[in-house]
C-alpha positions in Angstrom: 8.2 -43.9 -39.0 9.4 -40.4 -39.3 7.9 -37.1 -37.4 5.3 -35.7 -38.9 1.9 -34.0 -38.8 -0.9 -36.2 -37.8 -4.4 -35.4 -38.5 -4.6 -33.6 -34.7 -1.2 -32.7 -33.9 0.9 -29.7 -34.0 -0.3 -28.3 -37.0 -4.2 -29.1 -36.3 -3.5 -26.5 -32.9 -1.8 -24.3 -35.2 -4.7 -23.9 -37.5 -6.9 -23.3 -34.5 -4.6 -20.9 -33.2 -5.0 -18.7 -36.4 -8.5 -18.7 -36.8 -9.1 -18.0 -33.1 -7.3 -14.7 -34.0 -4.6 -13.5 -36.6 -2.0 -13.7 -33.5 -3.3 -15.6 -30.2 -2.2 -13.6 -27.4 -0.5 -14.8 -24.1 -3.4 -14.2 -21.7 -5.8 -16.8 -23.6 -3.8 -19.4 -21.6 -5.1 -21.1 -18.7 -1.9 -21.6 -17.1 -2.0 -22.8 -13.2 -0.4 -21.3 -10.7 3.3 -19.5 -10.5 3.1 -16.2 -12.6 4.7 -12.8 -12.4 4.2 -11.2 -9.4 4.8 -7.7 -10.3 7.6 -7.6 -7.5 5.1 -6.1 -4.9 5.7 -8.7 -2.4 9.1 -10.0 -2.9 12.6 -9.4 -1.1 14.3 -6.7 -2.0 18.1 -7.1 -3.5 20.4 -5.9 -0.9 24.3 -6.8 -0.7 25.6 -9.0 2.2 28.9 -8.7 3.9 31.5 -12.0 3.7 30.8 -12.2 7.4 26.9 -12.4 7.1 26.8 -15.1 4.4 29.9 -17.0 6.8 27.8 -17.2 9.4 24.4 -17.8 7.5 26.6 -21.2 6.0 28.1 -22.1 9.1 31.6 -20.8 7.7 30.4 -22.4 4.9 30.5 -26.2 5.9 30.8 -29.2 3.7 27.2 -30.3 4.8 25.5 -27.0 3.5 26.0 -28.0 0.4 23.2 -28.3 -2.1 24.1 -28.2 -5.4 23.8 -31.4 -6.7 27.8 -31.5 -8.3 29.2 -31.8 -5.1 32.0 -30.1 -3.3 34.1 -30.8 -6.4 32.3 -28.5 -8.4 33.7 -25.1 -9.4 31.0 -23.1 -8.2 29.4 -24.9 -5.4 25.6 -23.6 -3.8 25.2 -23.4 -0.7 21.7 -23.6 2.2 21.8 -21.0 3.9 19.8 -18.8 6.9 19.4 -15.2 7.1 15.7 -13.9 7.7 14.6 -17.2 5.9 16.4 -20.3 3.9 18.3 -19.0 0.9 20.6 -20.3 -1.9 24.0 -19.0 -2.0 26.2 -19.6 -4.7 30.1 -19.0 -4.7 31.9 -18.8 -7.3 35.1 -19.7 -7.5 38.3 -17.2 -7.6 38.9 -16.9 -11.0 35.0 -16.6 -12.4 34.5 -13.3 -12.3 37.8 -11.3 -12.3 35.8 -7.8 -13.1 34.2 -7.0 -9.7 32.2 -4.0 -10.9 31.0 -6.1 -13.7 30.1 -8.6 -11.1 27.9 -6.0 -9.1 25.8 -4.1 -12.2 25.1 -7.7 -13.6 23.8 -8.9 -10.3 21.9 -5.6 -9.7 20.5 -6.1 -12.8 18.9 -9.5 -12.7 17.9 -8.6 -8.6 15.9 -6.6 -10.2 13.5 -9.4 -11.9 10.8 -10.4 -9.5 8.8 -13.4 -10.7 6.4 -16.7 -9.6 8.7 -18.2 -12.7 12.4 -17.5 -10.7 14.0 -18.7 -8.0 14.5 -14.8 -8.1 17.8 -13.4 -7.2 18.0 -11.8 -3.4 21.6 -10.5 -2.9 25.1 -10.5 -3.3 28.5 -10.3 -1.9 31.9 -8.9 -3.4 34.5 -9.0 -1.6 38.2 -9.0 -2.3 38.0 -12.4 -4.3 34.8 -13.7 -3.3 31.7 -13.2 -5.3 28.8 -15.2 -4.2 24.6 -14.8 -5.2 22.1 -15.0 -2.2 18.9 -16.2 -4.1 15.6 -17.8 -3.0 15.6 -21.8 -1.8 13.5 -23.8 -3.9 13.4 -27.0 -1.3 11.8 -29.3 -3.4 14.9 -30.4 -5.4 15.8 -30.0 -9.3 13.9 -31.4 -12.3 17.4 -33.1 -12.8 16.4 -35.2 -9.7 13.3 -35.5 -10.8 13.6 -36.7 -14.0 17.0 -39.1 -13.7 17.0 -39.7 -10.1 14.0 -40.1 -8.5 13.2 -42.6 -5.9 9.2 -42.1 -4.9 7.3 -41.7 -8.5 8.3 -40.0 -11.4 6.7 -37.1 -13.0 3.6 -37.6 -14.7 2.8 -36.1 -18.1 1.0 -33.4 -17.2 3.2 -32.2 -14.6 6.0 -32.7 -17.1 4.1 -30.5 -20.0 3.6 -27.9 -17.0 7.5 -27.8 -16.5 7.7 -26.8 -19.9 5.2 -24.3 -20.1 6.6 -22.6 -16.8 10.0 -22.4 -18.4 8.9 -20.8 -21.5 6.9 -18.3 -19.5 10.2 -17.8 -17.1 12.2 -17.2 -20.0 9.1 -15.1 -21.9 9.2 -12.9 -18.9 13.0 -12.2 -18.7 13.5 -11.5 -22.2 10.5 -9.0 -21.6 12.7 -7.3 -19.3 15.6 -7.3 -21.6 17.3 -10.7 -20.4 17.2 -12.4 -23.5 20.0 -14.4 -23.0 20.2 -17.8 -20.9 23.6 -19.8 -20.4 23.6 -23.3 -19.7 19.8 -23.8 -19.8 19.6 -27.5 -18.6 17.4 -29.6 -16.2 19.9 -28.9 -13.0 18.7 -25.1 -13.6 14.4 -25.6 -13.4 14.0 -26.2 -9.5 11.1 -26.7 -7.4 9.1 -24.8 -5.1 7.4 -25.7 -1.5 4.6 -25.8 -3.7 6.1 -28.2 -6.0 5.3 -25.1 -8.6 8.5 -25.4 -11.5 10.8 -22.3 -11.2 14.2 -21.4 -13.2 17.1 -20.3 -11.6 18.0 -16.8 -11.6 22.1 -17.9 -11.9 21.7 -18.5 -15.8 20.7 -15.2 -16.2 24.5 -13.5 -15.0 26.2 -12.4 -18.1 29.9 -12.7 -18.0 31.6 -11.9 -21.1 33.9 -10.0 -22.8 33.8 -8.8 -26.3 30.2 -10.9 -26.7 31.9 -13.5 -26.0 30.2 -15.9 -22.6 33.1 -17.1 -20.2 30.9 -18.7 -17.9 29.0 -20.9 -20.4 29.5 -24.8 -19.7 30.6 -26.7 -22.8 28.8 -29.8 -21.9 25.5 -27.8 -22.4 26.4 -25.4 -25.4 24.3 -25.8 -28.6 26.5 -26.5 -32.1 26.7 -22.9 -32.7 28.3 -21.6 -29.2 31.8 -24.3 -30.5 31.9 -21.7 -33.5 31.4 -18.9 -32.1 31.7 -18.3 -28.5 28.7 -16.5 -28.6 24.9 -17.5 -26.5 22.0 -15.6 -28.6 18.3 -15.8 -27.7 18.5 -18.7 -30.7 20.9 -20.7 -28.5 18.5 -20.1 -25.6 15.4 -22.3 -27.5 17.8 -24.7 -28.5 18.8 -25.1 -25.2 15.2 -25.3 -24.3 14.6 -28.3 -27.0 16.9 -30.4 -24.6 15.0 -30.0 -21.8 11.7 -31.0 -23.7 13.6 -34.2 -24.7 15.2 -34.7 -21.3 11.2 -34.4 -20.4 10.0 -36.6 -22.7 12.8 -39.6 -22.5 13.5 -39.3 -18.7 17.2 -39.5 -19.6 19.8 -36.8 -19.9 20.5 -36.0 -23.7 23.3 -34.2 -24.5 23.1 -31.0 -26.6 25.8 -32.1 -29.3 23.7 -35.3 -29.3 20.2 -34.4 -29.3 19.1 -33.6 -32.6 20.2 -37.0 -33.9 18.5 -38.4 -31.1 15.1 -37.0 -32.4 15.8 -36.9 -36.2 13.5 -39.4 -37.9 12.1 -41.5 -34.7 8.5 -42.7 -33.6 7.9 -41.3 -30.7 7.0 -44.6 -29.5 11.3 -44.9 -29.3 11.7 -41.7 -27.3 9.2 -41.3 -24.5 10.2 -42.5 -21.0 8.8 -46.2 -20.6 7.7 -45.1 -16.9 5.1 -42.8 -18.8 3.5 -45.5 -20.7 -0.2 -45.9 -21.5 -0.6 -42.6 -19.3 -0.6 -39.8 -22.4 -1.7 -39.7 -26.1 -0.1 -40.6 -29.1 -1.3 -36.7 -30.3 0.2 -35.0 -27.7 3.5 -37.3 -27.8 3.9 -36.6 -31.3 3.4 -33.0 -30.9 5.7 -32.6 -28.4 8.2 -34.7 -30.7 7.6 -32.1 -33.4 8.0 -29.0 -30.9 11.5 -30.4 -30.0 12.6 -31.0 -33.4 12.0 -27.3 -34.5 14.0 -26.1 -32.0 16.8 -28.2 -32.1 17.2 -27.2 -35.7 20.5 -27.0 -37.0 20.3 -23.3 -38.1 19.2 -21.0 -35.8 17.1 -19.0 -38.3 15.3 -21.8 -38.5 14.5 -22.3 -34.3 11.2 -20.7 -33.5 10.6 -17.8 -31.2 9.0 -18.4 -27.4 5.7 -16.9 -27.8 5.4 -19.8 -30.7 6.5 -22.5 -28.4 3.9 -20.4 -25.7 1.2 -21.0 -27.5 1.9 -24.6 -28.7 2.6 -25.8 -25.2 -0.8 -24.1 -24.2 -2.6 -26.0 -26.1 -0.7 -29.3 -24.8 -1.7 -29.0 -21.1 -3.7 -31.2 -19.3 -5.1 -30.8 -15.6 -4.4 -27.1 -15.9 -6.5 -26.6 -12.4 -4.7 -29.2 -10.5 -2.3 -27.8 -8.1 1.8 -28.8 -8.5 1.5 -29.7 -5.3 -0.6 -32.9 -5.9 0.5 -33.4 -9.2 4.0 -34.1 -8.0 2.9 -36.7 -5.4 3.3 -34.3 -2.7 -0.4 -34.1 -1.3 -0.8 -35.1 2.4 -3.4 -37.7 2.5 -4.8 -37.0 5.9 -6.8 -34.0 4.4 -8.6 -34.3 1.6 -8.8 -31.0 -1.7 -12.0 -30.5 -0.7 -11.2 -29.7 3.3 -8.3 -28.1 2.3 -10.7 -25.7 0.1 -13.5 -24.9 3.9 -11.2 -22.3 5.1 -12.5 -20.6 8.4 -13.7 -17.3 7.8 -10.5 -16.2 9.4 -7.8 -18.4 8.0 -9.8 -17.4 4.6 -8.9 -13.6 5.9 -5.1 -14.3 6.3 -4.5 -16.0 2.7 -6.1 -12.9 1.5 -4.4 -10.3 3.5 -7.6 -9.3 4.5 -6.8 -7.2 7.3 -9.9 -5.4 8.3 -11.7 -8.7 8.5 -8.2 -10.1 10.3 -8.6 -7.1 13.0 -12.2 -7.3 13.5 -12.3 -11.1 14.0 -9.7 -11.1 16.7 -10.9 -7.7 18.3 -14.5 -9.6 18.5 -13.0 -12.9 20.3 -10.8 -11.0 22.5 -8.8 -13.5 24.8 -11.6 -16.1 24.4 -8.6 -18.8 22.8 -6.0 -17.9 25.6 -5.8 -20.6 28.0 -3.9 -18.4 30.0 -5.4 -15.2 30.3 -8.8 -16.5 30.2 -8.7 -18.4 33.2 -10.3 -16.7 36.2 -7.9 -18.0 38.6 -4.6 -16.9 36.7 -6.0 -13.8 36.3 -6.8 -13.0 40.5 -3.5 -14.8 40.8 -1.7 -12.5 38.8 -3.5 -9.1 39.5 -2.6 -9.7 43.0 0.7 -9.6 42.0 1.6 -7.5 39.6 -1.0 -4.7 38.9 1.4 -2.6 37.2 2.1 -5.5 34.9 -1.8 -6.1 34.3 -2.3 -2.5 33.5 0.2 -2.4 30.6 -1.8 -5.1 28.9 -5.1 -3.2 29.4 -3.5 -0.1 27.9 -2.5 -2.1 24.8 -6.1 -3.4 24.7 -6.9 -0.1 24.5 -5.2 1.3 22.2 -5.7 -1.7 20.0 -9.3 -1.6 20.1 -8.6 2.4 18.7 -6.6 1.1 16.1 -3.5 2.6 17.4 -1.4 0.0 16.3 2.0 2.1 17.3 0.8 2.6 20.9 -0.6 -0.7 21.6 3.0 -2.3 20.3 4.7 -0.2 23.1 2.3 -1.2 25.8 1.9 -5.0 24.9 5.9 -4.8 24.9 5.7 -3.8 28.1 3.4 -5.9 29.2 5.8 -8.8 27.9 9.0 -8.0 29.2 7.9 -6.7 32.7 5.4 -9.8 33.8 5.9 -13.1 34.6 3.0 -14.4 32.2 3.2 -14.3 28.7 -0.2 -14.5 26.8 -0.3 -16.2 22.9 -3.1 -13.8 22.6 -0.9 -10.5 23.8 1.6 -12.1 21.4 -1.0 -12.3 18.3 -2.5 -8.8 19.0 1.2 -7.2 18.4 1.9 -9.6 15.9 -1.0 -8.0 14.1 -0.2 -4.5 15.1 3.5 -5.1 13.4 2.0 -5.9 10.6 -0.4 -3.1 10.4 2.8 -0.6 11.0 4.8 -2.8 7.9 7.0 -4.6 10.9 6.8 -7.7 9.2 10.0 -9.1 9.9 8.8 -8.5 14.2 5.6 -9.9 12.9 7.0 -13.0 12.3 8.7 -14.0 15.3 5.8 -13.3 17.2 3.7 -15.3 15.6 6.1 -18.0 16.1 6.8 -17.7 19.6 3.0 -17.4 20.0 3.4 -21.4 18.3 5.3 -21.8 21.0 3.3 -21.0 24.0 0.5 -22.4 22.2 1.2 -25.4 19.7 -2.7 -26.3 19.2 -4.0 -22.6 18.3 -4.2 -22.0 14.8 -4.6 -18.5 15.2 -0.8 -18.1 15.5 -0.4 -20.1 12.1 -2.6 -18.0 10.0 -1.3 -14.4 11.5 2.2 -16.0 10.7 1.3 -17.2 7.1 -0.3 -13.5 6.3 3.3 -12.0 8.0 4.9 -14.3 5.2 2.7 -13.8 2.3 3.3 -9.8 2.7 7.1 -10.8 2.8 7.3 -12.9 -0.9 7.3 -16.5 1.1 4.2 -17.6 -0.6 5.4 -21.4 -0.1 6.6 -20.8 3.3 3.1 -18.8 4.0 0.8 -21.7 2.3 2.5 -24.4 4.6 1.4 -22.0 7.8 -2.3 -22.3 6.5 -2.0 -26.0 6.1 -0.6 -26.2 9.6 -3.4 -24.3 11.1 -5.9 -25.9 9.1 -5.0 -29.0 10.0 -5.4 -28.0 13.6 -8.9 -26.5 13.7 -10.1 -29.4 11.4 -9.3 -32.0 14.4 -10.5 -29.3 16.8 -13.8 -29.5 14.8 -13.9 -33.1 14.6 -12.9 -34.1 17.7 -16.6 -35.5 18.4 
């Protein structure tokens, strides 16, 4: 049996699409999670010297790599560490012979900031070499996912939530005048530490000549692109068709072979077997019928993204579940609902809330420091270092005035001149950092405050409101976990 409309499918949502409204807008959608971010929060682009990325790659060593071709690839990615874990990609010598073409196009898309990229960070171009510094999504591509996974594969919703994401990724570039996509494909959608979908911002370089793409790969090319050369916004949902079929059969589809693959099947013949009995025939067939319009032949005929927005709206299931559990990533130990009775003061750092952050720690005082608030440490050190003791007292002070300059001189003091160092001392000019936008000094006190104290959630939650202020949302929302999971067994230890 052929595709076609059944009596609640694609063109049932359709009709309740128009008679909600002559043209349902975007923000009706309940979408979970991800989203643009306005760029407030993310990294700034910046360019990188040869040496820094060298160094950040260990001379860019054979066991950094990450991209999923292998070492054999022409342009090969890269893990690598600056201020946090990053992507690089370099591109081999002959990929971009224009170097000032090179630097506008990666200024330009640095300039995106999105929940829906892996957004681009940096660059570097020099002599030959042109590499991309981007975020690290750690959670591995949809490519894995979907053809190579070894724990569970996706489950339908997650799989419609893929979808959605990637429209809304490539809804919000072409908004900002990136239109065009090359080589859209299931290596390019990667995963967050949330397990949120994101697309890679490395699609998004343009490098052509005369409108014609030199950096397109054939094997991913819809029938046009062999005529023409050419990648047009067109190309880009036909591109995206493939995807929805890689995510409804589990398998890899080739472009040039996709449309036959679809044209006049039951769905029943194209959805991965590991997905039976666990969706609809309505929503299969549906889907079916989304990626059938937009592998049309004739790009006229393709529809637009807000179209295929709206459809895939409607298709979503377990909008308020989070990625993270829907991708089998949930730890076990703890439970959604203690995961949800935050401490007033964790609660305080997830919401950069830092008046209630400041008043919660100037009310507790050293109360948590099992150095400083032990009587005997403290006539054993005052004994011995006054001067020392007085340096702390003056960054107390000027603390509890809100003097968050001063109190980092004095607590620094207090730090490199004694002989004690104090998690708490450490937390109090971890805070003032990030009162005076330090963020960066924030962080690594807050970490070697983890140090000193392993068990003291405090340092977790400071550290996780460092990283949210710094774009590391996934890096930040593992800190809380961390913490939480340590005041929940310090709570339940009787």
């Amino acid at each position: 049996m052929g595709v076609r409309c059944s009596g609640r499918s694609l063109c049932w949502w359709l009709a309740r699409a128009r008679s909600k409204s002559s043209a349902l807008e975007l923000d009706d959608l309940e979408i979970a999670g991800g989203g643009d971010t306005g760029g407030e929060s993310k990294p700034l682009f910046r360019e990188y010297s040869l040496e820094e990325l060298r160094v950040a790659t260990d001379g860019f060593a054979s066991d950094r790599i990450v991209s999923e071709h292998g070492q054999k690839a022409p342009n090969v990615v890269y893990l690598g560490r600056l201020d946090r874990d990053v992507a690089i990609k370099r591109f081999n010598k002959f990929a971009w012979p224009d170097a000032r073409q090179f630097l506008e196009e990666a200024r330009t898309v640095g300039q995106l900031r999105s929940g829906w990229l892996a957004n681009l960070i940096g660059c570097c171009c020099e002599g030959d070499e042109r590499l991309l510094v981007a975020e690290f999504m750690p959670r591995d591509t949809l490519a894995k996912h979907l053809f190579h996974w070894d724990v569970q594969p996706l489950c339908w919703p997650m799989r419609i939530r893929v979808a959605l994401y990637l429209a809304q990724a490539l809804e919000y570039c072409s908004s900002k005048g990136r239109v065009l996509y090359h080589d859209l494909n299931a290596y390019r959608v990667l995963f967050d530490q949330d397990g949120n979908p994101r697309l890679s911002c490395f699609g998004l370089m343009k490098n052509s000549s005369d409108g014609k793409s030199y950096s397109t790969n054939l094997a991913f090319t819809p029938p046009e692109y062999l005529k023409t050369g050419r990648v047009t916004p067109q190309s880009v949902v036909y591109s995206f068709g493939t995807v929805l079929l890689d995510l409804l059969s589990g398998k890899h589809i080739p472009p040039s072979h996709a449309l036959d693959m679809i044209s006049g099947k039951n769905y029943s013949s194209l959805v991965d077997s590991c997905l039976e009995g666990h969706f609809s025939s309505h929503d299969a067939t549906d889907l079916v019928q989304l990626i059938s319009r937009c592998l049309q032949y004739e790009p006229r005929e393709r529809p637009n993204l807000k179209w295929l927005l709206t459809c895939l709206g409607f298709l979503q299931k377990d909008a308020s579940v989070s990625s993270y559990t829907l991708m089998g990533l949930a730890d076990s130990s703890v439970t959604s609902k203690q995961l949800l009775e935050l401490s007033p003061f964790a609660e305080a750092c997830a919401k950069s809330d830092y008046v209630t952050i400041y008043e919660m720690m100037e009310k507790v005082g050293y109360r948590d420091d099992e150095g400083l608030a032990n009587d005997f440490c403290f006539r054993v050190w005052n004994s011995q270092n006054q001067e020392t003791l007085n340096f702390k007292k003056l960054g107390d002070n000027a603390f509890q005035a809100k003097d968050f300059e001063t109190a980092i001189v004095h607590y620094t003091q207090f730090i490199d001149e004694g002989t004690m160092t104090s998690p708490t001392v450490l937390a109090r000019r971890c805070l003032s950092y990030q009162m005076t936008n330090l963020l960066q000094q924030a962080v690594r006190d807050a970490e070697q405050a983890q140090v000193l104290s392993p068990d003291w959630p405090t340092a977790f939650y400071l550290q996780a409101a460092a990283l949210f202020r710094l774009g590391m949302g996934s890096e930040a929302h593992e800190m809380i976990k961390k913490g939480y999971k340590i005041e929940y067994k310090r709570n339940n230890r009787n």
